[in-house]
GUKERO-675395 format. One record per residue (C-alpha): residue number from 1; x, y, z. Coordinates in nm, 4 decimals, padded with zeros to 6 digits. Example, Ala and Ser with C-alpha at 12.3 -4.5 7.8 and 13.67 -1.06 7.14 Angstrom:
2
   n       px       py       pz
   1  01.2300 -00.4500  00.7800
   2  01.3670 -00.1060  00.7140
***
This chain:
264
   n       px       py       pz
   1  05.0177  19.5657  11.9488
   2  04.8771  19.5177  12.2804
   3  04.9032  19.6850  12.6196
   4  04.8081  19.5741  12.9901
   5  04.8456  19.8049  13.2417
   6  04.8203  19.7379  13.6116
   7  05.0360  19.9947  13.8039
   8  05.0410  20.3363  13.5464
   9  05.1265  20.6753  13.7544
  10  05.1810  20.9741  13.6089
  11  05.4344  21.0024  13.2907
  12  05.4836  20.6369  13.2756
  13  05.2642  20.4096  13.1413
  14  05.3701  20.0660  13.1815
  15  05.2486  19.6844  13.0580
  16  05.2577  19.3580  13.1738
  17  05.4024  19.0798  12.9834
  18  05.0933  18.9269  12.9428
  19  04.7103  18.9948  12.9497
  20  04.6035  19.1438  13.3081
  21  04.2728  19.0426  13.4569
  22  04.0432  19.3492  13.4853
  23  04.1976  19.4342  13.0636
  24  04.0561  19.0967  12.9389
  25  03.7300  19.1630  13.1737
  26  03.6989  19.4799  13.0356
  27  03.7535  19.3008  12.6627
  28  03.3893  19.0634  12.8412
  29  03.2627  19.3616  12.9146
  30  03.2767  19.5340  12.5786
  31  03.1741  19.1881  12.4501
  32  02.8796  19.1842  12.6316
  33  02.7987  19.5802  12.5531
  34  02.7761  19.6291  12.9547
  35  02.7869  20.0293  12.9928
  36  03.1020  20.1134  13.2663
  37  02.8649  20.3203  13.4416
  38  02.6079  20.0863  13.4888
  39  02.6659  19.8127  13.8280
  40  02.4661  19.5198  13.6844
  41  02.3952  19.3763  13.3369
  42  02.1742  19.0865  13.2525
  43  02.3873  18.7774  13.1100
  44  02.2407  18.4603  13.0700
  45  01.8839  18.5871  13.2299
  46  02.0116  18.6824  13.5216
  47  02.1350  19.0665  13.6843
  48  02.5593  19.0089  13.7182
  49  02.7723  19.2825  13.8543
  50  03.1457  19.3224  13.8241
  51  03.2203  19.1054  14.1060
  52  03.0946  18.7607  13.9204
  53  03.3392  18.8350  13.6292
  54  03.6233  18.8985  13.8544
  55  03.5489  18.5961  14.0962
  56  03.5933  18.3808  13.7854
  57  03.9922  18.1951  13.8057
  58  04.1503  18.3657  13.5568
  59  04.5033  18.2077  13.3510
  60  04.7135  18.2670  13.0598
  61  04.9490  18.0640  12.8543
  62  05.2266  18.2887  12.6825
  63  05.2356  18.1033  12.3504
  64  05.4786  18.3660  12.2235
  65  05.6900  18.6357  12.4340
  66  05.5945  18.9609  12.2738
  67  05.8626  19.2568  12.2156
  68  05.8524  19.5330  12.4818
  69  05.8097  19.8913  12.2604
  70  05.8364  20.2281  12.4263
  71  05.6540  20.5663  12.3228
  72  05.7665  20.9061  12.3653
  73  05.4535  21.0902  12.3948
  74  05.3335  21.4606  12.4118
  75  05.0226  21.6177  12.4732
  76  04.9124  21.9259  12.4902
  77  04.6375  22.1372  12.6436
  78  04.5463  21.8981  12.8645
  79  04.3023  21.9874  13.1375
  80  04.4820  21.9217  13.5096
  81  04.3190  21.6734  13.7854
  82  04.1567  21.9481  14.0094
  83  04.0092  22.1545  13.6701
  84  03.7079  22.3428  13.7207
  85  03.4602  22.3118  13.4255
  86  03.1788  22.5337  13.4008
  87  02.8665  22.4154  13.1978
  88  02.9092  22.6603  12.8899
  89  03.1398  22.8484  13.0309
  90  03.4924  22.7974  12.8469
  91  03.7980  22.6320  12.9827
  92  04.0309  22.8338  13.1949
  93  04.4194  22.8768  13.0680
  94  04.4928  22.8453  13.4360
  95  04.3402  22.4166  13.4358
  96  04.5461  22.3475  13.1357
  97  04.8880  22.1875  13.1118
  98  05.0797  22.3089  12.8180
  99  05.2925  22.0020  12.7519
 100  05.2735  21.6884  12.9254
 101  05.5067  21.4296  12.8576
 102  05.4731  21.0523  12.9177
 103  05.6409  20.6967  12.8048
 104  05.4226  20.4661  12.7005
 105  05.5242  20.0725  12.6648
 106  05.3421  19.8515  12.4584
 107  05.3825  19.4522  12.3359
 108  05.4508  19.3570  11.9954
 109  05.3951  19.0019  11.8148
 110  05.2969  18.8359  12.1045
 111  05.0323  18.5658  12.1258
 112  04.8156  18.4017  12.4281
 113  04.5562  18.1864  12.5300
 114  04.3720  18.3092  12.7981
 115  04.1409  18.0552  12.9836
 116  03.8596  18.1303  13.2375
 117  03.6946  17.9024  13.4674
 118  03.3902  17.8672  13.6783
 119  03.1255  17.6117  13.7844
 120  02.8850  17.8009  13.6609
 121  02.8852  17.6940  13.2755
 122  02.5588  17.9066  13.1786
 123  02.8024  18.2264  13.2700
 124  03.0821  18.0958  13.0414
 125  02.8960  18.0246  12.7559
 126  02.6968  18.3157  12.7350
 127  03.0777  18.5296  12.7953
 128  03.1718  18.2762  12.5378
 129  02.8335  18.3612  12.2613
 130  02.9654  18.7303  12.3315
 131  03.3086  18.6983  12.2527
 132  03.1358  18.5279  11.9344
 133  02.9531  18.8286  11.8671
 134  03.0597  19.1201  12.0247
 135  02.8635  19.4317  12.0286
 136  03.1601  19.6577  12.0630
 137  03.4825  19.6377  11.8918
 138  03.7230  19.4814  12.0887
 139  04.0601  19.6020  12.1604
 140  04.3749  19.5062  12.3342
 141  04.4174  19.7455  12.5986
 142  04.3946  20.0691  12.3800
 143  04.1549  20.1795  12.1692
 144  04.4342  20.1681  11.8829
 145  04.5127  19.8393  11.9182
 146  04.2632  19.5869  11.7165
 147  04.3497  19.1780  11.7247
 148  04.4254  19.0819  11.4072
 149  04.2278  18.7137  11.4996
 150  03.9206  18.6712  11.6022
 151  04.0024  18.6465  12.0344
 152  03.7259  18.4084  12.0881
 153  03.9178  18.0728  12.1015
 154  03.7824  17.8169  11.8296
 155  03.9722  17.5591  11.6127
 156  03.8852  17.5113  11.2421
 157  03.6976  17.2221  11.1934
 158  03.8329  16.9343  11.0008
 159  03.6709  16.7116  10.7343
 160  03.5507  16.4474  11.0039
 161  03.5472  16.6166  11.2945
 162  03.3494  16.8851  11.4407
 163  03.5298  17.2341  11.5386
 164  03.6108  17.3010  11.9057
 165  03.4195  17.5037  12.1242
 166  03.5701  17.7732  12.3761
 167  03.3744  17.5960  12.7118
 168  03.4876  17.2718  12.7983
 169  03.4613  17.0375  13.1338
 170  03.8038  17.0569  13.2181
 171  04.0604  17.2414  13.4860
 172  04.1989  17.5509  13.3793
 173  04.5775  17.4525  13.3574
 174  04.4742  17.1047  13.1719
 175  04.2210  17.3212  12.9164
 176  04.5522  17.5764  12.8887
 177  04.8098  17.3270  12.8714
 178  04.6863  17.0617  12.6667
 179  04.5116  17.2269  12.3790
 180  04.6650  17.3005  12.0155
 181  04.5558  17.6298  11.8679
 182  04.4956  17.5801  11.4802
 183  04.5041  17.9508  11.4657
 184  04.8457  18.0066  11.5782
 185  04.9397  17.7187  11.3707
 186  04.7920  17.8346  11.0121
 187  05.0144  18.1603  11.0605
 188  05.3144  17.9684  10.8790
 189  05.4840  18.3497  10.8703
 190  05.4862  18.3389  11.2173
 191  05.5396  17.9684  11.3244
 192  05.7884  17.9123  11.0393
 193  06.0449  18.0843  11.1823
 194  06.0588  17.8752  11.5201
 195  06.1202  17.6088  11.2982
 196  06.4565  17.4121  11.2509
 197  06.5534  17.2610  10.9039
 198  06.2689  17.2453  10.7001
 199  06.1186  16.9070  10.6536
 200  05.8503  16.7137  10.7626
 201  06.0373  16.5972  11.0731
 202  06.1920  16.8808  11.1753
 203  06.1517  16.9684  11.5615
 204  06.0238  17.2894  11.6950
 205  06.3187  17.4963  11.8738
 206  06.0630  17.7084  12.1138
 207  06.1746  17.8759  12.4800
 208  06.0239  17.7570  12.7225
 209  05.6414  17.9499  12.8042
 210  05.5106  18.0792  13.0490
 211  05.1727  18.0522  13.2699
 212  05.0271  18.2757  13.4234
 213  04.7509  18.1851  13.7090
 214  04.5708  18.3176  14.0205
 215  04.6835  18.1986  14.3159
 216  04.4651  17.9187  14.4686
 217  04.4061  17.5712  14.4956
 218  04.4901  17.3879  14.1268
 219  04.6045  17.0463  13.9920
 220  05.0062  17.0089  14.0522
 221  04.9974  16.7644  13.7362
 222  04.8782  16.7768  13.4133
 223  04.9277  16.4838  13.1814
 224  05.2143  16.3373  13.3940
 225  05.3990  16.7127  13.3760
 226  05.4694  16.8670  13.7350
 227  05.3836  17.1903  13.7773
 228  05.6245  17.4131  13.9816
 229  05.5561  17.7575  14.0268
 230  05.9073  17.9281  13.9878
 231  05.7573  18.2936  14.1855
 232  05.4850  18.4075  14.3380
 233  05.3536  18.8098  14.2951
 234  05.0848  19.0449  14.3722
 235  04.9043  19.2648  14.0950
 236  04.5887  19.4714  14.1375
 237  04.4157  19.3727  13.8300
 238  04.1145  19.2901  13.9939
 239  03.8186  19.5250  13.8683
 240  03.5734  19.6209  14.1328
 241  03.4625  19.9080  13.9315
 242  03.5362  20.0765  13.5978
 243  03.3248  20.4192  13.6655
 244  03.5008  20.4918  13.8439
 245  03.8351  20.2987  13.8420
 246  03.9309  20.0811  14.1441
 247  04.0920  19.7872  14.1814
 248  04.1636  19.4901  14.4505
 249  04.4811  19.3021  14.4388
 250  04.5203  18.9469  14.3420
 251  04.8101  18.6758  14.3964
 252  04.9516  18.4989  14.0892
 253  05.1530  18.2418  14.0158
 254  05.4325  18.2013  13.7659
 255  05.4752  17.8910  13.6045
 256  05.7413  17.8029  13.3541
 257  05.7429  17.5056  13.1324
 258  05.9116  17.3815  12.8076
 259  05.7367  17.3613  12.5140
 260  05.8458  17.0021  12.4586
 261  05.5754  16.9404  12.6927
 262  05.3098  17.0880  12.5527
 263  05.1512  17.1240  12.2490
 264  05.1468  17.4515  11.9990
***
């Protein structure tokens, strides 16, 4: 289960189809153990703040749609927005709600790779030694919802060949686009049932996938495939602070490609 928010008001509580940028900044942040409250934290021996995360090009490949889900929810005695709390002083009926009611839409059983990129290497390698070793639990968008895989990217190794790392000297959509997750392949319960006929030769029947990118100046081939972006859209998923919450807007592109292209 997963959720990414961008636009929530009120009694709905929406999610993207895919990972939003400030909820997988906010999974570096936990990562890192970098306090909400706090403007700068020292990664890599230096003082960052917010703004170098979210300057960082930011893409996702949709390796698997996931299944919109929708959550009648109740809640009650909750305090209202203009509350007045007292130190020690009890909470007044009057700045409670009795019932609030929201919806609340989550993803299930979906699966991405999420790439980040930057000239700065020392900054993705140390994000990368968190994700490694996180000091918080991570979660995907809700504090109930813990990856069942490890989310820092890393293919088994084989007998003669050393395991992949997350950082690698390549563009974003060519790192995105041309790796094969090992992961997503040794769940046979998951991958078995894109499969045709069973039998050594038998040929993946996928959708096409999607990716996901911020808007900006990228490399229109990849491998001899042309990429077309089939829409352009605005989110504000761009964190400029999480204490409090406030966010810039960002322009993304949509790309969609067939999977006969690509590898799993």
């Amino acid at each position: 289960m997963q959720s990414w928010g961008v636009s929530s008001r009120f009694g709905i509580r929406e999610t993207l189809t895919e990972p939003s940028k400030s909820g997988v900044i906010g999974i570096l942040c936990a990562a890192l153990g970098w306090d909400r409250a706090t403007p700068t934290h020292l990664i890599a021996g230096k003082n960052r703040t917010l703004a170098d995360l979210s300057a960082l090009r930011f893409g996702v490949r949709v390796v698997q749609e996931g299944v919109v889900r929708r959550d009648y929810h109740t809640a009650q005695n909750v305090l209202r927005a203009k509350a007045k709390l007292r130190p020690g002083k009890p909470v007044s009926d009057s700045d409670l709600q009795e019932t609030v009611l929201s919806e609340r839409y989550y993803l299930a059983d979906a699966y991405f790779l999420v790439g980040l990129e930057s000239d700065d290497e020392t900054l993705l390698r140390a994000l990368d030694e968190a994700l490694n070793q996180p000091h918080w639990p991570l979660r995907l968008g809700r504090k109930a919802f813990l990856p069942s895989l490890p989310l820092r990217y890393a293919t088994v190794a084989a007998s003669d060949q050393p395991a992949q790392v997350s950082v690698v000297n390549q563009p974003l959509a060519q790192a995105l686009l041309t790796t094969q997750d090992t992961a997503w392949l040794n769940l046979s319960q998951r991958a078995r049932k894109f499969w045709g006929p069973q039998g050594d030769n038998s040929t993946p029947i996928m959708p096409a996938l999607r990716y996901v990118v911020d808007a900006g100046e990228a490399s229109s081939t990849i491998d001899g495939l042309t990429l077309t972006p089939v829409r352009q859209v605005q989110r504000a998923d761009v964190p400029l602070s999480f204490e409090p919450r406030r966010f810039a807007p960002r322009d993304v592109l949509i790309y969609t490609i067939n999977h006969s292209h690509v590898p799993v």
